[in-house]
Backbone as CSV, one residue per row, in Angstrom:
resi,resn,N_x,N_y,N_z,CA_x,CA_y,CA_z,C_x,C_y,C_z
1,UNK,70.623,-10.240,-42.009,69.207,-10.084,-42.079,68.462,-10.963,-41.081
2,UNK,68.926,-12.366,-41.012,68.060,-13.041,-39.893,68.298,-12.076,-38.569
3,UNK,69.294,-11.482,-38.033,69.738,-11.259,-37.145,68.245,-9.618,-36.411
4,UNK,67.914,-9.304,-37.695,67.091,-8.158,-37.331,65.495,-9.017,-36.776
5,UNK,65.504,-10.353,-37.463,63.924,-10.345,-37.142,64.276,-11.044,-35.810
6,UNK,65.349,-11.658,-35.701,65.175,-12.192,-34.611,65.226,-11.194,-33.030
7,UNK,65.643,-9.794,-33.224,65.805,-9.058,-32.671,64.404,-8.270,-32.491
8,UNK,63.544,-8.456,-33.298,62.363,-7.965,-33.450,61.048,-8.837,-32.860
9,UNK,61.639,-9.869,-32.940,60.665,-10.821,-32.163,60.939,-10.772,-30.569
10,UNK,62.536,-10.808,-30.457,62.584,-10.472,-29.021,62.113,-8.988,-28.697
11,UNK,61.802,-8.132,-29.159,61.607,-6.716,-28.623,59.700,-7.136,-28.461
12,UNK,59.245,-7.622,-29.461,57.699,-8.140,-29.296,57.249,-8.769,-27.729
13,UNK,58.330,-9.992,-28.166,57.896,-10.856,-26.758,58.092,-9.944,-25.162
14,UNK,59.377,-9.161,-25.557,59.688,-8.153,-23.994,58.363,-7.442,-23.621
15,UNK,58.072,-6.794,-25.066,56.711,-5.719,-24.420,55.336,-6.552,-24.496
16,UNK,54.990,-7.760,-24.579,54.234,-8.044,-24.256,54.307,-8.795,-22.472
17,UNK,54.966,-8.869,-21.960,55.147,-9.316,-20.834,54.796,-8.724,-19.689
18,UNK,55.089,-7.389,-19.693,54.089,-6.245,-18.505,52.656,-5.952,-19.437
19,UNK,52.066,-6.305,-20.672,50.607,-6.370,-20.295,50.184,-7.280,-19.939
20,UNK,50.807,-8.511,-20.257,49.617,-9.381,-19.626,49.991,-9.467,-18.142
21,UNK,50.997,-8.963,-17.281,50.910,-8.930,-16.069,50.698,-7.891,-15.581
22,UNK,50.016,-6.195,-16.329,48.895,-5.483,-15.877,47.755,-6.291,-15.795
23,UNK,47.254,-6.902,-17.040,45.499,-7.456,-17.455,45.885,-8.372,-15.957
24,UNK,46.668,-9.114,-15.267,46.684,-10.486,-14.285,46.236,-9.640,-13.035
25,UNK,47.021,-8.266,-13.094,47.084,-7.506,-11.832,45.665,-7.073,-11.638
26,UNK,44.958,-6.322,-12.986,43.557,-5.812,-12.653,42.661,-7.326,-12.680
27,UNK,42.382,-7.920,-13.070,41.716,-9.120,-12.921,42.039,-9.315,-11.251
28,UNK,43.259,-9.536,-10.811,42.961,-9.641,-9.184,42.475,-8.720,-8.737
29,UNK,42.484,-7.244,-8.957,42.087,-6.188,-8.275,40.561,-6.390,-8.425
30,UNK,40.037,-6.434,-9.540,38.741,-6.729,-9.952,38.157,-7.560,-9.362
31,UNK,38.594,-9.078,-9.179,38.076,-9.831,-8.350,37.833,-9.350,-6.349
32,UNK,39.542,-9.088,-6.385,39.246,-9.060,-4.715,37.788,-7.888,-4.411
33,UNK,37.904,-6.794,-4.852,37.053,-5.555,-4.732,35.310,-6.044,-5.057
34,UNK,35.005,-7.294,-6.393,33.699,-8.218,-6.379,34.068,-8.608,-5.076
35,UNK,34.324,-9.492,-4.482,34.349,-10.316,-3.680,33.901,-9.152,-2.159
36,UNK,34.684,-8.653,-1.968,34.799,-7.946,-0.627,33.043,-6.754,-0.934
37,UNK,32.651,-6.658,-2.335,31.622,-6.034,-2.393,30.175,-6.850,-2.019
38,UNK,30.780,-8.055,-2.603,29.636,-9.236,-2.050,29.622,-10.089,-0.859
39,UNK,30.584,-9.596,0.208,30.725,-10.283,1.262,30.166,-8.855,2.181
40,UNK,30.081,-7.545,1.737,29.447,-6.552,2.801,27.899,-6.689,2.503
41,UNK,27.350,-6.761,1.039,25.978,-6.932,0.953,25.318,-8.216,1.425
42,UNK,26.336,-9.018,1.830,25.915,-10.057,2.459,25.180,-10.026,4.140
43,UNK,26.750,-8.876,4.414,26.541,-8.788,6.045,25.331,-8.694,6.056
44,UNK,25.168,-6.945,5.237,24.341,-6.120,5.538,22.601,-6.729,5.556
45,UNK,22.391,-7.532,4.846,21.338,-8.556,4.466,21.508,-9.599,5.533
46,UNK,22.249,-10.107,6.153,22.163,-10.863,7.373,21.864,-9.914,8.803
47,UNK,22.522,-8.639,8.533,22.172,-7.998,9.875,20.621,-7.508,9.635
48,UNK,20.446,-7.421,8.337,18.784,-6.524,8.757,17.667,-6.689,7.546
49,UNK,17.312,-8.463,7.644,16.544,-9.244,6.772,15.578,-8.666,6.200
50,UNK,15.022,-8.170,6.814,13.534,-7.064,6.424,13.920,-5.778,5.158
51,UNK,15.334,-5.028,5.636,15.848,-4.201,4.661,15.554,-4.607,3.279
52,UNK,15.767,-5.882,2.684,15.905,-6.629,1.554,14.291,-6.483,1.003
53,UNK,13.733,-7.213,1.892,11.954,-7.330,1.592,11.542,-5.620,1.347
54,UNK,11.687,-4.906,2.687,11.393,-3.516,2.332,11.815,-2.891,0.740
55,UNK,12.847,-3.454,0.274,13.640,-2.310,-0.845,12.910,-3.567,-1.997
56,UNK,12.478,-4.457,-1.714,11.977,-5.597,-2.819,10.559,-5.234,-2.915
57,UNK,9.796,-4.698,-1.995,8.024,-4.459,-1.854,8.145,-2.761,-2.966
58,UNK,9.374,-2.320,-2.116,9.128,-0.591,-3.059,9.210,-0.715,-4.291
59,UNK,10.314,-1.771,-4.965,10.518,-1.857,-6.313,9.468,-2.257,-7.227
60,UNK,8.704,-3.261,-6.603,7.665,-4.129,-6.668,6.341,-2.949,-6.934
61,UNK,6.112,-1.507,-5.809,5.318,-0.533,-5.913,5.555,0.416,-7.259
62,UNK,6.887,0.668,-7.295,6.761,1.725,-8.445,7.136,1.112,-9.907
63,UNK,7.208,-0.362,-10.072,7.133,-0.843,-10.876,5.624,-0.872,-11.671
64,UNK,4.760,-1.089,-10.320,3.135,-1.758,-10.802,2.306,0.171,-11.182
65,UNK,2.809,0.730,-10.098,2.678,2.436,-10.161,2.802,2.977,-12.075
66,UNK,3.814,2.318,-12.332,4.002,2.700,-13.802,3.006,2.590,-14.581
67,UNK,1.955,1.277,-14.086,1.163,0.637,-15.434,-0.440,1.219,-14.622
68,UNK,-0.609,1.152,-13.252,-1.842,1.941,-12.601,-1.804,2.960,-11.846
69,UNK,-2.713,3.757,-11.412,-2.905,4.450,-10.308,-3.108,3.685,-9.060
70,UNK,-2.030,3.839,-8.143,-1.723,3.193,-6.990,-2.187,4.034,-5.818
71,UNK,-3.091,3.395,-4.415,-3.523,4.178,-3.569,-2.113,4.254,-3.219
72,UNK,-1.935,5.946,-2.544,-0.662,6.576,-1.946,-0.653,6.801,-0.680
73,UNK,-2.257,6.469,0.130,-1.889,6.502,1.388,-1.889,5.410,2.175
74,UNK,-1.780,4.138,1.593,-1.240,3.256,2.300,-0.147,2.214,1.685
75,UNK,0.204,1.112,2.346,1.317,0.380,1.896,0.813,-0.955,1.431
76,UNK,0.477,-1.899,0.758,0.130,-3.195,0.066,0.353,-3.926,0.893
77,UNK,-0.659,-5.036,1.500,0.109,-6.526,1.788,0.409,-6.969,0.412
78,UNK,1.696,-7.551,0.593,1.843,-8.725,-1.005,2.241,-9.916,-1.253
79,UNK,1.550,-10.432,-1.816,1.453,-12.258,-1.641,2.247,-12.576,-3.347
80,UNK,3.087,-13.486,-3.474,2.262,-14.223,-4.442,2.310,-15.403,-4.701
81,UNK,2.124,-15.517,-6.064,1.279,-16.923,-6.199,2.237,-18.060,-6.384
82,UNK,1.904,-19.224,-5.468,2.773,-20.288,-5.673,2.026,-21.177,-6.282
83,UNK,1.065,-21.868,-6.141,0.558,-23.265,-6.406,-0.858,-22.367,-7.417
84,UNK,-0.807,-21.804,-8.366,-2.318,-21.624,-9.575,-3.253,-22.672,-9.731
85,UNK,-2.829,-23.540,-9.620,-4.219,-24.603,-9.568,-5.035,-24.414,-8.367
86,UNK,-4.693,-24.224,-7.375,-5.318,-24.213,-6.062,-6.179,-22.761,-6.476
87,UNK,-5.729,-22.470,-6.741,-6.324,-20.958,-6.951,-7.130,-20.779,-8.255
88,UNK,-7.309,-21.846,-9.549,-8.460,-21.506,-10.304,-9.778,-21.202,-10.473
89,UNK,-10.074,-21.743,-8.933,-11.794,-21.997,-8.912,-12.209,-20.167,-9.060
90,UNK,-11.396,-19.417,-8.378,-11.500,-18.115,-7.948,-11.116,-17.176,-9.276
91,UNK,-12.356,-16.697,-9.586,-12.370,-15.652,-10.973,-11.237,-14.683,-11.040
92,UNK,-10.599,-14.366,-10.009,-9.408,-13.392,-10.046,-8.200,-13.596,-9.826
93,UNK,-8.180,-14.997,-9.950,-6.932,-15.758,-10.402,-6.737,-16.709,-11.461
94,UNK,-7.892,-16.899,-12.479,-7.988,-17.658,-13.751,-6.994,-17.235,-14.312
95,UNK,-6.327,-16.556,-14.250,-5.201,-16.767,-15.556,-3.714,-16.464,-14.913
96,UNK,-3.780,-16.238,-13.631,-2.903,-16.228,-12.640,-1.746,-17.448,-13.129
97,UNK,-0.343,-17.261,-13.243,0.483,-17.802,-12.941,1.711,-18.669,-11.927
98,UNK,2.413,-19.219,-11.888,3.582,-19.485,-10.627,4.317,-18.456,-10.573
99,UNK,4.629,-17.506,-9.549,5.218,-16.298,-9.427,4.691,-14.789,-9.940
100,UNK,3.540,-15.424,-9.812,2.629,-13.610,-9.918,2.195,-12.674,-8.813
101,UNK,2.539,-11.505,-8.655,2.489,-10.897,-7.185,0.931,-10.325,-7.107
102,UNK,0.400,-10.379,-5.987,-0.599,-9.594,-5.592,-0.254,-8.644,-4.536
103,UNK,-0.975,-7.763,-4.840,-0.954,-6.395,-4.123,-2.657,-5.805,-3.695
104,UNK,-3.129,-5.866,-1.964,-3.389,-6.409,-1.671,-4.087,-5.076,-0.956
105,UNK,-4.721,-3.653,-1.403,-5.074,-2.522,-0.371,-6.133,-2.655,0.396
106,UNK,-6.142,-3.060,1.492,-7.234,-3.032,2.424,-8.082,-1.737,2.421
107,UNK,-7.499,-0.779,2.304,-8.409,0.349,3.015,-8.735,1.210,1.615
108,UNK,-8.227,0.813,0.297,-8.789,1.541,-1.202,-9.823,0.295,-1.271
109,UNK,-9.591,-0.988,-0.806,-10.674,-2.316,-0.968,-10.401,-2.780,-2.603
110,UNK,-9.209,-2.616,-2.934,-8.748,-2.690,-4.051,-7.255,-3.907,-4.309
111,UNK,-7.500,-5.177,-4.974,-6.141,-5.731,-5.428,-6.437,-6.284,-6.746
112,UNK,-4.776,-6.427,-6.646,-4.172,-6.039,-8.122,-3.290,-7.445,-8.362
113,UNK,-3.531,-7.955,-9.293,-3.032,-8.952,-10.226,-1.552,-9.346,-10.625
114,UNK,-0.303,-8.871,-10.510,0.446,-8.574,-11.360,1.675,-9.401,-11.602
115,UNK,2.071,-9.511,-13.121,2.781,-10.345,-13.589,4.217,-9.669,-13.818
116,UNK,4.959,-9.765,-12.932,6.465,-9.382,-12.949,7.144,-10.054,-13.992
117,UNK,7.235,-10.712,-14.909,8.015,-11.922,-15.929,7.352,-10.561,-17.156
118,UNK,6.028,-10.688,-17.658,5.789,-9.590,-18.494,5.400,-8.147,-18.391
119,UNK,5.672,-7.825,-16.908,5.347,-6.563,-16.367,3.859,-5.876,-16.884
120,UNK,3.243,-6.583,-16.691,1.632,-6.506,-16.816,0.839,-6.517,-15.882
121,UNK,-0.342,-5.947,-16.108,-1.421,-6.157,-14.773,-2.288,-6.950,-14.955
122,UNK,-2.651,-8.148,-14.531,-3.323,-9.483,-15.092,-4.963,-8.908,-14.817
123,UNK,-5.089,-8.623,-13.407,-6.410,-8.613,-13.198,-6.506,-7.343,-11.987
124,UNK,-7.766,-6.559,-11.826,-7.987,-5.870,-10.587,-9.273,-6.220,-10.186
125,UNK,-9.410,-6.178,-9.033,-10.818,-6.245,-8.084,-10.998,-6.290,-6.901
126,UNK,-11.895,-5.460,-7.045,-12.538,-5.449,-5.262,-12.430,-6.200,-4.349
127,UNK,-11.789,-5.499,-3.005,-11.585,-6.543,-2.096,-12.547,-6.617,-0.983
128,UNK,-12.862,-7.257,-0.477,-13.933,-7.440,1.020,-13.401,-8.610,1.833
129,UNK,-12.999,-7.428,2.809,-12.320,-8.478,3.664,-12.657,-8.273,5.077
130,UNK,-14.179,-8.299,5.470,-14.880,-8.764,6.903,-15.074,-7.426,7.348
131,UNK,-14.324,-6.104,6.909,-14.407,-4.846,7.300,-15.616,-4.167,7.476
132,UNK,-15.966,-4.794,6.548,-17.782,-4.335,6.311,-18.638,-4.247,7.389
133,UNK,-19.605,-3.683,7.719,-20.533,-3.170,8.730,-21.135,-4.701,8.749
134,UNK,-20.967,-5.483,10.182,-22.058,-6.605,9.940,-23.275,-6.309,9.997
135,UNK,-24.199,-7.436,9.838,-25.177,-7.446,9.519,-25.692,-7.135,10.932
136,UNK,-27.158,-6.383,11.444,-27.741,-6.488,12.819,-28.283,-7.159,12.837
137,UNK,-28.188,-8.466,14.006,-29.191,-8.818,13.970,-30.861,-8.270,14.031
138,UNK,-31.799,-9.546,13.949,-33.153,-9.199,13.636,-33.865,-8.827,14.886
139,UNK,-34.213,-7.471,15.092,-35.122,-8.082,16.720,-35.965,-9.344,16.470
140,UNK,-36.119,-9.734,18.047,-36.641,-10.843,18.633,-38.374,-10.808,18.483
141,UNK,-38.875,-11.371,18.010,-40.484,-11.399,17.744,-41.072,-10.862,19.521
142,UNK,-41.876,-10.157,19.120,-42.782,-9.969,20.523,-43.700,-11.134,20.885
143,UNK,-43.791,-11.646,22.263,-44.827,-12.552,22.388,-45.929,-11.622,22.415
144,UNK,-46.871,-12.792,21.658,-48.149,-12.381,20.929,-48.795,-13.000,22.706
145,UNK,-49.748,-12.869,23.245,-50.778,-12.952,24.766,-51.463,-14.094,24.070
146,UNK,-51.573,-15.100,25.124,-52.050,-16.343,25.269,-53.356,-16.046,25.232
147,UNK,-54.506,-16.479,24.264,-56.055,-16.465,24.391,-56.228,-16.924,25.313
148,UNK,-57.342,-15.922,26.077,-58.111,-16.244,27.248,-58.778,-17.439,27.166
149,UNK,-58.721,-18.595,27.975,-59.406,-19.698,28.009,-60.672,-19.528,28.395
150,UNK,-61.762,-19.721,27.370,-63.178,-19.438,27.610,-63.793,-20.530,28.581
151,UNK,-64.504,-19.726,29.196,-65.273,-20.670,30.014,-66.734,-20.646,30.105
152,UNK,-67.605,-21.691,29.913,-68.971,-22.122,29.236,-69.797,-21.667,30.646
């Protein structure tokens, strides 16, 4: 009778020995294939810096698109916010945060507030930014004619 379990423990230990050196094999496969996946998105982001920003501004558009009506014929400057204190005095950043994006339409004269952390729109308002028709100046007063100096 000992003779069966001990025969049974060796048949256990045999077949466990090619899984855990499948699970060793895919764990390397798994790794090398991460690795070599994060060393091309690397290139690719070193060869063409802007790509990154471009595909980060669109995400950034149809994210904010979800919660407003977004002008469609042009593209946003977009800032955002680093330092909020600097920026309290200004009514359309009172409640503005560190890392809140603005979106920025020159030609709708329209920006937008927005809080990526709670995917909200903090604030909107009108923009004026020098585009505006200046002012004309005033014409120049006409000289008024020197009174004739009377003579007695």
């Amino acid at each position: 009778m000992a003779d069966t379990r001990s025969t049974t423990v060796q048949k256990s230990s045999g077949t466990r020995y090619p899984i855990v050196v499948i699970v060793l094999l895919l764990l390397a496969i798994g790794s090398g294939a991460m690795a070599f996946s994060y060393k091309s998105q690397l290139q690719a982001l070193k060869a063409n810096p802007q790509k990154a920003a471009q595909e980060e501004t669109r995400e950034l558009i149809a994210r904010v698109g979800k919660l407003i009506v977004l002008p469609s014929d042009e593209e946003p400057t977009i800032a955002t916010v680093a330092d909020p204190e600097k920026l309290k005095d200004q009514p359309f950043f009172a409640k503005a945060k560190a890392g809140d994006r603005v979106l920025i339409y020159t030609n709708a004269r329209k920006a937008i507030l927005y809080d990526p952390v709670s995917n909200k729109i903090i604030e909107v308002a009108p923009v004026n930014i020098g585009n505006a028709q200046a002012p004309q100046p005033a014409p120049a007063p006409e000289p008024t004619p020197a009174p004739e100096p009377s003579t007695p």
